[in-house]
Backbone as CSV, one residue per row, in Angstrom:
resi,resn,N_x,N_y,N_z,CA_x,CA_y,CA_z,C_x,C_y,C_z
1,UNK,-69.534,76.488,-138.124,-70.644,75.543,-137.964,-70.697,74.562,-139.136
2,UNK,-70.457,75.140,-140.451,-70.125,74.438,-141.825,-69.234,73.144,-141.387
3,UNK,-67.723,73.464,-140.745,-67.148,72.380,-140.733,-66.653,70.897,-139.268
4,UNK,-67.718,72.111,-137.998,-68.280,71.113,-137.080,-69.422,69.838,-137.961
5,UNK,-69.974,69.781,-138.751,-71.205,69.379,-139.303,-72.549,69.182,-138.464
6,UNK,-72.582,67.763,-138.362,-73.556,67.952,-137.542,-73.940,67.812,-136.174
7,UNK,-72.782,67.994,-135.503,-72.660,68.431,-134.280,-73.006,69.552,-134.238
8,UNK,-73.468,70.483,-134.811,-73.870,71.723,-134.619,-75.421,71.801,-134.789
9,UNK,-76.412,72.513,-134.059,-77.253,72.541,-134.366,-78.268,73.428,-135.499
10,UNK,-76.794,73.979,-135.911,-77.466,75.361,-136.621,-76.806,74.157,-138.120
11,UNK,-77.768,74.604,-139.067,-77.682,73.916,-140.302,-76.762,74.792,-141.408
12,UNK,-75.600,75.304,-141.967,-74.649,76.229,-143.028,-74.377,75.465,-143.887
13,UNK,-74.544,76.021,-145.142,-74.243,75.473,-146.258,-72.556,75.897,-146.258
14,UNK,-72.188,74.952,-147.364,-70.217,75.411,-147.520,-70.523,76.819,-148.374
15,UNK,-71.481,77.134,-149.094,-71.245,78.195,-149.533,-71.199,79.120,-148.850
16,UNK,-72.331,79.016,-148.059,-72.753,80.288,-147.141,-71.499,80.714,-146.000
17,UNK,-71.288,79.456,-145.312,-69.777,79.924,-144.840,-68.797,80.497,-145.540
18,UNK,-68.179,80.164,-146.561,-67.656,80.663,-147.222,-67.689,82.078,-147.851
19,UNK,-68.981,82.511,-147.853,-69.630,83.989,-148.299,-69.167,84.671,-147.104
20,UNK,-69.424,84.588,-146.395,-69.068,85.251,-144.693,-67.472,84.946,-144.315
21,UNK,-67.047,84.129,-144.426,-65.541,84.350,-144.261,-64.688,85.371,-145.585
22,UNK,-64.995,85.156,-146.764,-64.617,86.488,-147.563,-65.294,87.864,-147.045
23,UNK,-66.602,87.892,-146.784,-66.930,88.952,-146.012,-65.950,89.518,-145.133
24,UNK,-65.934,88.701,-144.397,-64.833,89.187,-142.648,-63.734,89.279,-143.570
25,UNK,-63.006,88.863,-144.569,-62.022,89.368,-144.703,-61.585,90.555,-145.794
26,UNK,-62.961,90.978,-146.401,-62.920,92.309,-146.337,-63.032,92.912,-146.039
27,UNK,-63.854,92.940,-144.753,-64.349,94.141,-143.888,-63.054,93.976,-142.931
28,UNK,-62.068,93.063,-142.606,-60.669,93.291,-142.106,-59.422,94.364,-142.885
29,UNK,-59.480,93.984,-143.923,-58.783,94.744,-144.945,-59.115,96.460,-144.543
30,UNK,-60.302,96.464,-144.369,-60.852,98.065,-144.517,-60.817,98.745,-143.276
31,UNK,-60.956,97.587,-142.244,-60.727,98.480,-141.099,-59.293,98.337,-140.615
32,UNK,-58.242,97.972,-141.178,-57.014,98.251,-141.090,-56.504,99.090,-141.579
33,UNK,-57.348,99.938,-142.496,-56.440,101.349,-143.079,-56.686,102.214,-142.153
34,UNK,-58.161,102.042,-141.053,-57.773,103.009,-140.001,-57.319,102.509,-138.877
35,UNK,-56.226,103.306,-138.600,-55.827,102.888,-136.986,-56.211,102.895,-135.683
36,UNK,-57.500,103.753,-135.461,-58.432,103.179,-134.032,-58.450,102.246,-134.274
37,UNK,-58.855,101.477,-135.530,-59.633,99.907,-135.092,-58.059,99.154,-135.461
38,UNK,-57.390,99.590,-136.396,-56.126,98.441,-136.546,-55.188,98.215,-135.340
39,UNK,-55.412,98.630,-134.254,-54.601,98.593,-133.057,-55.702,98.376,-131.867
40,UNK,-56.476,97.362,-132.509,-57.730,97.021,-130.880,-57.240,95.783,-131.430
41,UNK,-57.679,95.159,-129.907,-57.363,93.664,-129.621,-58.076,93.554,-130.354
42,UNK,-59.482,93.728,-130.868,-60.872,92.962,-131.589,-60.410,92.480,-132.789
43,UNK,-59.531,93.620,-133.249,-58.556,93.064,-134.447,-58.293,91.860,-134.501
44,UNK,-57.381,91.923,-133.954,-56.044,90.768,-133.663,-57.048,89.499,-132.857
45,UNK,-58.076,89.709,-132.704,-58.784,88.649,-132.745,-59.500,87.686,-133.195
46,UNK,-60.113,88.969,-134.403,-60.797,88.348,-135.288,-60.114,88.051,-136.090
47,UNK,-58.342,88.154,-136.556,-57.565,87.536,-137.850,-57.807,86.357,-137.169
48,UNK,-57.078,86.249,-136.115,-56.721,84.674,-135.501,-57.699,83.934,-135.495
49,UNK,-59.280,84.050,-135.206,-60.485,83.282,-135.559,-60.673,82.999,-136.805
50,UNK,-60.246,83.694,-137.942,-60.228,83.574,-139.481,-59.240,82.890,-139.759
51,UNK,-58.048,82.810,-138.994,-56.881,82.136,-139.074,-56.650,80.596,-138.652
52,UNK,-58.312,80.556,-138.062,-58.231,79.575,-137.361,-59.172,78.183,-138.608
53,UNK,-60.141,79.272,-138.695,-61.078,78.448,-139.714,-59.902,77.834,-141.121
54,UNK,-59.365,78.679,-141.067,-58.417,78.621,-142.702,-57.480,77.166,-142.071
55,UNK,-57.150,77.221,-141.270,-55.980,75.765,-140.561,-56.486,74.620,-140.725
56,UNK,-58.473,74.855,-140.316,-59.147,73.701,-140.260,-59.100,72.963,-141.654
57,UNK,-59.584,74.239,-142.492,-60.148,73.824,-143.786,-59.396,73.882,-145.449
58,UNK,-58.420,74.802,-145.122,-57.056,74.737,-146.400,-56.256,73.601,-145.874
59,UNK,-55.817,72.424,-147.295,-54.769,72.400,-147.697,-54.091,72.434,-148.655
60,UNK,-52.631,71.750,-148.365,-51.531,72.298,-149.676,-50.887,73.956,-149.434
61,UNK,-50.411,73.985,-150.718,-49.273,74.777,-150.442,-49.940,76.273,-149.797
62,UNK,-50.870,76.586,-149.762,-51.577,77.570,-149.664,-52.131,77.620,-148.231
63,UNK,-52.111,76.580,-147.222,-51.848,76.697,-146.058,-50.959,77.073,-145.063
64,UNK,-51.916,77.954,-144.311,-51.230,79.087,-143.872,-50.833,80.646,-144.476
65,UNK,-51.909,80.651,-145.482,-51.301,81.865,-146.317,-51.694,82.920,-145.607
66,UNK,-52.033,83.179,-144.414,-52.541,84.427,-144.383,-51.543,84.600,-142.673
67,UNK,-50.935,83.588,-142.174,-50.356,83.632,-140.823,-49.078,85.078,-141.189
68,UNK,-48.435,85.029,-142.188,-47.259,85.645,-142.066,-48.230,87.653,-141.929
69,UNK,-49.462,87.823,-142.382,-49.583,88.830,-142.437,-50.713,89.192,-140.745
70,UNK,-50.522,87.713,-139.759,-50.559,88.282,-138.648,-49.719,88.249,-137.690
71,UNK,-48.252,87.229,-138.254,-46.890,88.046,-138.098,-46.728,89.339,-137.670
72,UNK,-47.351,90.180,-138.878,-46.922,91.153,-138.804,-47.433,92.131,-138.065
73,UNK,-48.994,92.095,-137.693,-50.014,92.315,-136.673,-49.130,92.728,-135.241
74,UNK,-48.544,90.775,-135.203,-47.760,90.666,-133.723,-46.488,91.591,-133.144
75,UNK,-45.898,91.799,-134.762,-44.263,92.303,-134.723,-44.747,94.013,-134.535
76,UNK,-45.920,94.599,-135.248,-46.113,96.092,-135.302,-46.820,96.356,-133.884
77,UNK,-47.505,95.551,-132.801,-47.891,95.519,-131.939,-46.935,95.215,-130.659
78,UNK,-45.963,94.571,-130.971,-44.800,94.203,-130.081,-45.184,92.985,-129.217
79,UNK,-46.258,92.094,-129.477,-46.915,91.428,-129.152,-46.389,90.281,-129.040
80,UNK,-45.941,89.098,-127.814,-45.142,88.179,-127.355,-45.842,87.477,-126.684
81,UNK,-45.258,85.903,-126.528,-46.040,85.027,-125.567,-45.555,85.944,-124.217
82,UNK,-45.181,86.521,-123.534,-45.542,87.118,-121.859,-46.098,88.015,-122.018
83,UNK,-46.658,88.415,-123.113,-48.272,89.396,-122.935,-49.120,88.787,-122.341
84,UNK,-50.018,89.330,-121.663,-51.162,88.870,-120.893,-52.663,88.875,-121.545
85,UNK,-53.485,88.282,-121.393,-54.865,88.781,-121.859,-54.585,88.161,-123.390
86,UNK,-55.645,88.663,-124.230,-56.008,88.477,-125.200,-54.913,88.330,-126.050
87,UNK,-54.310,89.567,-126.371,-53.038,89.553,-126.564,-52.372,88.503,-126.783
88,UNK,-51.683,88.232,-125.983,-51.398,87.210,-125.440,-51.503,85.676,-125.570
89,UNK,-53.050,85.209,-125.744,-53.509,84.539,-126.005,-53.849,84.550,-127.771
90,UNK,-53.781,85.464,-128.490,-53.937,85.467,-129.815,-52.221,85.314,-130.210
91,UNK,-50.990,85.585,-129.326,-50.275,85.139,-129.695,-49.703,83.137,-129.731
92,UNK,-49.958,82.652,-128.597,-49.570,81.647,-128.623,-50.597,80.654,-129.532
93,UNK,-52.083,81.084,-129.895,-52.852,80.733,-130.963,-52.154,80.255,-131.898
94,UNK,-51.481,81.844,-132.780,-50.516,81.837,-133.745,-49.685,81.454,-134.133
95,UNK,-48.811,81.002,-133.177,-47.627,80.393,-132.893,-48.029,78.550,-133.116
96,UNK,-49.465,78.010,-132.513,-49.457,76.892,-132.800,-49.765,76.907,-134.475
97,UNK,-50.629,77.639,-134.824,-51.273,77.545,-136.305,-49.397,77.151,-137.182
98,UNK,-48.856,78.852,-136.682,-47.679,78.581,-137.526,-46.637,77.693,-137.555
99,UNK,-46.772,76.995,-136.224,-45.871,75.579,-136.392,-46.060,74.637,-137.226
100,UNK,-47.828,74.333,-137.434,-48.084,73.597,-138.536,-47.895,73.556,-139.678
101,UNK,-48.527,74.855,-139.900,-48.497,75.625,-141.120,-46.851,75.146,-141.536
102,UNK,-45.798,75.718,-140.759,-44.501,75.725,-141.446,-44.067,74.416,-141.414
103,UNK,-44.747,73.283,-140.547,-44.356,72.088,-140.551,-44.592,70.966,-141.943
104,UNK,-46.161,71.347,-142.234,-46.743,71.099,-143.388,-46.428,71.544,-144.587
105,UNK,-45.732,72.732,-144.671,-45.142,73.480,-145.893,-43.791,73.042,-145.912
106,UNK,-43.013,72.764,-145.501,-41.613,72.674,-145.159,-40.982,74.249,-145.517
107,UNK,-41.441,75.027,-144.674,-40.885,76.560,-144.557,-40.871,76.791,-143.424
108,UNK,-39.912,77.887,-142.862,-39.345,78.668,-141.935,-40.463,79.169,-141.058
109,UNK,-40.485,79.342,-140.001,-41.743,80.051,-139.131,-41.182,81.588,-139.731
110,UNK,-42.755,82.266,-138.917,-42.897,83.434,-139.825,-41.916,84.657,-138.723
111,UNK,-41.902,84.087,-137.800,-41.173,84.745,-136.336,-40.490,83.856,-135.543
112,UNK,-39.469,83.930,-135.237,-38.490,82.870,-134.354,-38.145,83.374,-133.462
113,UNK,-36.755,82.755,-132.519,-36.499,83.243,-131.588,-35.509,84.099,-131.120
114,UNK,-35.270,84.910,-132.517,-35.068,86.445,-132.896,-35.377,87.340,-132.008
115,UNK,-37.026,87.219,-132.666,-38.329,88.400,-132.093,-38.031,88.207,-130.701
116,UNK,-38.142,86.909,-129.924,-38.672,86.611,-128.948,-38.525,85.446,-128.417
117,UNK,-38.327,84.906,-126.792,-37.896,83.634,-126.719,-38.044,83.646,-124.925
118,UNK,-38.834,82.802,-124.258,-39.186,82.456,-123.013,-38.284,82.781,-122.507
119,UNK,-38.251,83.646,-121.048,-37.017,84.398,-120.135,-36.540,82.662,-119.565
120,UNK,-35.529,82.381,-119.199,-35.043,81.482,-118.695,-35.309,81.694,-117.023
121,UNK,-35.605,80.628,-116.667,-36.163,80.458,-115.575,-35.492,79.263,-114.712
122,UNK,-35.480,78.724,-113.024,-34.349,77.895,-111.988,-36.121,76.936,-112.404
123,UNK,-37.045,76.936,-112.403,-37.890,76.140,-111.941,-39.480,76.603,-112.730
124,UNK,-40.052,75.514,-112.848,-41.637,75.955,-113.562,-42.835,75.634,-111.797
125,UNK,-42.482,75.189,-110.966,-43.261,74.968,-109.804,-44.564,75.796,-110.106
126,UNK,-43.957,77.419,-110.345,-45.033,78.782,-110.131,-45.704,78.755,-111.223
127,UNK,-45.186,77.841,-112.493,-46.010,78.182,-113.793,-47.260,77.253,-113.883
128,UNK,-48.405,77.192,-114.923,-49.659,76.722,-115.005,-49.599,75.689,-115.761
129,UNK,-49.738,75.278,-116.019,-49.529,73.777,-117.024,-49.454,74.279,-118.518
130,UNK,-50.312,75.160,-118.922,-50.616,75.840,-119.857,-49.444,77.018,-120.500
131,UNK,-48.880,77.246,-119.281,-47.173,77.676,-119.426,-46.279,77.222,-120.122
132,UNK,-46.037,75.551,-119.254,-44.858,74.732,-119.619,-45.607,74.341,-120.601
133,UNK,-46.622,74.073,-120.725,-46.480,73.395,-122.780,-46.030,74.699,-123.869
134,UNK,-46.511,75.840,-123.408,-46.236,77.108,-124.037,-44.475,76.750,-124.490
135,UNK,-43.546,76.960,-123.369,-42.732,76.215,-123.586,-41.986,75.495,-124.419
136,UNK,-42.718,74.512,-124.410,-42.119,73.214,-125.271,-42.456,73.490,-126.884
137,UNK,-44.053,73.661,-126.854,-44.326,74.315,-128.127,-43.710,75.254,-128.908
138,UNK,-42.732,76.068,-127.841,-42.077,77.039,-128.219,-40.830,76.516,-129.250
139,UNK,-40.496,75.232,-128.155,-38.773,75.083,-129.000,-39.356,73.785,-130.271
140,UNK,-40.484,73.449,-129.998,-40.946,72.779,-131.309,-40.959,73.805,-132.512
141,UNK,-41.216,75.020,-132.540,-41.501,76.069,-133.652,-39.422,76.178,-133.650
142,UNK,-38.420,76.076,-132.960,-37.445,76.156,-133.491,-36.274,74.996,-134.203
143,UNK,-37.294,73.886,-133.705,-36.908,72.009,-134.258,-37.203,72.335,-135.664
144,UNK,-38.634,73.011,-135.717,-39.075,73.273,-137.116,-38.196,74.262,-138.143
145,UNK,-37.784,75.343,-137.458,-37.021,76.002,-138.320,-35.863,75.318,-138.491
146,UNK,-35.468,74.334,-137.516,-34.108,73.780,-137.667,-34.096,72.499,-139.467
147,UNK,-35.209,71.572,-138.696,-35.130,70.575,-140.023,-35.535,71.576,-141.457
148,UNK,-36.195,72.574,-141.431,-36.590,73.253,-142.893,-35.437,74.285,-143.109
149,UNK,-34.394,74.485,-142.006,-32.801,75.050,-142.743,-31.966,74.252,-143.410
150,UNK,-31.607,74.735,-144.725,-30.376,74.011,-145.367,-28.949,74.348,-144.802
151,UNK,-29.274,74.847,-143.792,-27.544,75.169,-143.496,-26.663,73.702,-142.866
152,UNK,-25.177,73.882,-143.287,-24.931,72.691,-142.880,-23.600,73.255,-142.251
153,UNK,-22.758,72.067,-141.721,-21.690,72.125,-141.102,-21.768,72.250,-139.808
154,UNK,-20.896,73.251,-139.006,-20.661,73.186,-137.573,-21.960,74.072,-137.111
155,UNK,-22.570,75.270,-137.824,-23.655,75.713,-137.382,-25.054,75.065,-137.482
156,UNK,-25.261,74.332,-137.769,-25.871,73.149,-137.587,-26.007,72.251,-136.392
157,UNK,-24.942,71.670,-136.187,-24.390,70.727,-135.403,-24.850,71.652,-133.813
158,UNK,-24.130,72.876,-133.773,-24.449,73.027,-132.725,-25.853,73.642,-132.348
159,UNK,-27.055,74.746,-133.117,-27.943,74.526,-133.353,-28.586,73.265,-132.937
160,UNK,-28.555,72.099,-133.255,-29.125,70.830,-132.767,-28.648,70.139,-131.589
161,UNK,-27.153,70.585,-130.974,-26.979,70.631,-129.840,-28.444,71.857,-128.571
162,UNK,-27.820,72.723,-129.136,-28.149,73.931,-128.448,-30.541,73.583,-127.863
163,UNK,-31.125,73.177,-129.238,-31.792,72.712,-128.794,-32.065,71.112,-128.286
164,UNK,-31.482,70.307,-128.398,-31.214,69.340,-127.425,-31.279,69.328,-126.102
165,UNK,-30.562,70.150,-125.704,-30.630,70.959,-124.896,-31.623,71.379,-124.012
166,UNK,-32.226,72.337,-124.297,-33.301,72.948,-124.444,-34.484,71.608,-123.955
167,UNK,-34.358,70.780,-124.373,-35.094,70.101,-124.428,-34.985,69.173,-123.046
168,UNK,-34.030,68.915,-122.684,-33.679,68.593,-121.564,-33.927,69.382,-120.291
169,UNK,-33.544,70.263,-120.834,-33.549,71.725,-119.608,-35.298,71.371,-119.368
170,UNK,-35.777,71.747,-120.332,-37.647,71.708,-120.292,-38.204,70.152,-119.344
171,UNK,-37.675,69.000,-119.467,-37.986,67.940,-118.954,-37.262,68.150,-117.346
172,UNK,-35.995,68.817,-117.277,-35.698,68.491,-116.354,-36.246,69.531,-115.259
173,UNK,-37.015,70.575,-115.699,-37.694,71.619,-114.525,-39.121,71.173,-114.439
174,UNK,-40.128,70.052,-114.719,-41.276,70.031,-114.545,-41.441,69.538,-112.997
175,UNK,-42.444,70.316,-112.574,-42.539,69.948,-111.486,-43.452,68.390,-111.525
176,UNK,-43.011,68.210,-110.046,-43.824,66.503,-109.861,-45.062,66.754,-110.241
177,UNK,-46.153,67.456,-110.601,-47.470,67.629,-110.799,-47.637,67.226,-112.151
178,UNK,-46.652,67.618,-112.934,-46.743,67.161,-114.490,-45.793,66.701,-115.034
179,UNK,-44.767,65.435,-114.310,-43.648,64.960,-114.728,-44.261,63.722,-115.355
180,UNK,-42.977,63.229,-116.516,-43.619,61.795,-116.971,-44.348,60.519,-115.924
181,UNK,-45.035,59.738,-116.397,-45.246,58.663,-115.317,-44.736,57.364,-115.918
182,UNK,-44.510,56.997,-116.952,-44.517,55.927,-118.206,-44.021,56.124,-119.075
183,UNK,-42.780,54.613,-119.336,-42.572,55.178,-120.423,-42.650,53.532,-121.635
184,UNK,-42.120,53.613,-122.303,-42.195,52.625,-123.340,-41.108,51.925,-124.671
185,UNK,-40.333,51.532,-124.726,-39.333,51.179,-125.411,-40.338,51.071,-127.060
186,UNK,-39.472,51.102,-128.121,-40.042,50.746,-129.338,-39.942,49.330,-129.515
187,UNK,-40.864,48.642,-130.182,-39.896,47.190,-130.733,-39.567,47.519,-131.692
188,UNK,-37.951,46.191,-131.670,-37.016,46.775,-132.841,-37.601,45.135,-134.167
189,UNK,-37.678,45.990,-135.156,-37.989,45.017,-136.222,-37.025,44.753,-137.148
190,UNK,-36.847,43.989,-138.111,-35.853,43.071,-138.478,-34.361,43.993,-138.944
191,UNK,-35.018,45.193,-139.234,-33.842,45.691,-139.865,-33.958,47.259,-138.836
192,UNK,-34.452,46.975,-137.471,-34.136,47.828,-136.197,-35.436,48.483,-136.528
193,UNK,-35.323,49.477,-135.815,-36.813,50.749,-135.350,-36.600,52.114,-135.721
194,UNK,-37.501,52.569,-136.267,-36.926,54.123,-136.745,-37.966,54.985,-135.436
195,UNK,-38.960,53.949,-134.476,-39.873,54.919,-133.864,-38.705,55.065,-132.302
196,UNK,-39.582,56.430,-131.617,-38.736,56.455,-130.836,-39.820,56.373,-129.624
197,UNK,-39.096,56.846,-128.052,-39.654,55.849,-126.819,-40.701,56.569,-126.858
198,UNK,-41.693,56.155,-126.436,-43.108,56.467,-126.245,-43.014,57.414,-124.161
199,UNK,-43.489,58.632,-123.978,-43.541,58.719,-123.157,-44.700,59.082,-122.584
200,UNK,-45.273,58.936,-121.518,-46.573,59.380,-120.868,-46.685,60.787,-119.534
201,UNK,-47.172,61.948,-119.947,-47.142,62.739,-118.418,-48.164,62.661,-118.472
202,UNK,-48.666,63.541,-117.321,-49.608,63.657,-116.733,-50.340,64.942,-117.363
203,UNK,-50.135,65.621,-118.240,-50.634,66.742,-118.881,-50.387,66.418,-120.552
204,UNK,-51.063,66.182,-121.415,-50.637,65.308,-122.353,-50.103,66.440,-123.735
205,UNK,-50.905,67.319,-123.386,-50.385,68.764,-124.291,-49.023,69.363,-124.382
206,UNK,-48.402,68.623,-123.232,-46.815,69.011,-123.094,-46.348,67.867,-123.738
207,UNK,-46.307,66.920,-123.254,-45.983,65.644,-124.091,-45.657,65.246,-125.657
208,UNK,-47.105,65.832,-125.899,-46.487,65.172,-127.432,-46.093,66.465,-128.504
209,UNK,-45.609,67.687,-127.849,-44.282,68.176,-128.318,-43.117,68.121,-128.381
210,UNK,-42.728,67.648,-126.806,-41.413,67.411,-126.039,-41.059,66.044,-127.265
211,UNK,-42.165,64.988,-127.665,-41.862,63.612,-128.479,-41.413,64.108,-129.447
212,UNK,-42.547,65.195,-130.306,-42.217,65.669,-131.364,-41.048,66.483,-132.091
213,UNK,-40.174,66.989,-130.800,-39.684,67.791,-130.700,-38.170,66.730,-131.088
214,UNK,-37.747,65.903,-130.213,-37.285,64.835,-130.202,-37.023,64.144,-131.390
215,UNK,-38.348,63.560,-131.955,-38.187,62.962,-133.140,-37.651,64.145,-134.383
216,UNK,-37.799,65.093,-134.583,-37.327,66.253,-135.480,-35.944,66.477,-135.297
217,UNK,-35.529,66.009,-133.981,-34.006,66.235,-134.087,-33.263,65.124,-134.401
218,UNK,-34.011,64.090,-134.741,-33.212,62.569,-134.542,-33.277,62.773,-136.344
């Protein structure tokens, strides 16, 4: 409510928020040494709501400091985007926080596509919109690990093939319900254009990953 301001109707001082978010995150600490409560969704809910406030309101290098230790939440839980429910939904949360997070830091995501990585699929027709950006968001968290690797040479090369790729594959299964409609050339200025084509779908949450995704590989 502190950092809605005054769109909120309830009046919080920054301190007082602040008193209550160290609160919750000691009373997290404590109920993780026991395991009834360290293995309830309520858990893994309430990091990601704490995880969430911290995205809004840290920056610098210290953003994101607390994602890698619900990493680990996800990895001791076995917890994946095709979980269902809460679950589920506290994972792909995470997954956006930590794209930023690692985008803004110039570091490695805290889980890649190691752990875990969308079953390959002939068609998205059956999926929800909320799917296919899942998706795209997905291979944006591996654009990211790609530009923040120093590795060079042929594993590289193909790496940035491989999601290229990927990226294509993702544009080329959307169904007509959420395919581009528009698109847009850059203008080139005196010494050319470093921006790239502007595209428009019809679901805009898919979109400006698939761009983003794009521009990270260029």
């Amino acid at each position: 409510m502190d950092l809605v301001g005054t769109t909120s109707p309830y009046i919080v001082s920054e301190s007082e928020s602040l008193r209550y978010y160290r609160l919750a995150l000691s009373a997290i600490r404590t109920l993780l040494l026991h395991p009834e409560y360290a293995q309830s969704d309520e858990m893994l809910a309430a990091c990601i709501l704490l995880s969430t406030y911290e995205m809004i309101d840290v920056v610098g290098e210290s953003l994101g400091s607390h994602l890698t230790g619900v990493a680990s939440l996800l990895r001791t839980r076995q917890v994946h985007g095709n979980v269902a429910g809460i679950r589920g939904a506290c994972y792909w949360t995470w997954y956006r926080h930590e794209t930023w997070a690692a985008l803004r830091t110039g570091r490695q995501m805290s889980i890649d596509e190691t752990y875990w990585a969308p079953e390959s699929i002939a068609s998205f027709s059956h999926l929800t919109p909320e799917d296919v950006a899942n998706r795209v968001i997905f291979i944006f968290g591996q654009c990211i690990n790609y530009c923040n690797d120093d590795t060079d040479g042929k594993l590289r090369e193909a790496k940035a093939a491989e999601l290229d790729q990927a990226l294509d594959d993702w544009k080329g299964k959307l169904p007509s319900s959420m395919a581009w409609f528009s698109t847009e050339k850059p203008e080139a200025g005196p010494m050319g254009s470093n921006h790239f084509e502007a595209m428009w779908f019809v679901f805009p949450h898919s979109a400006v990953e698939w761009q983003e995704d794009r521009g990270a590989l260029e």
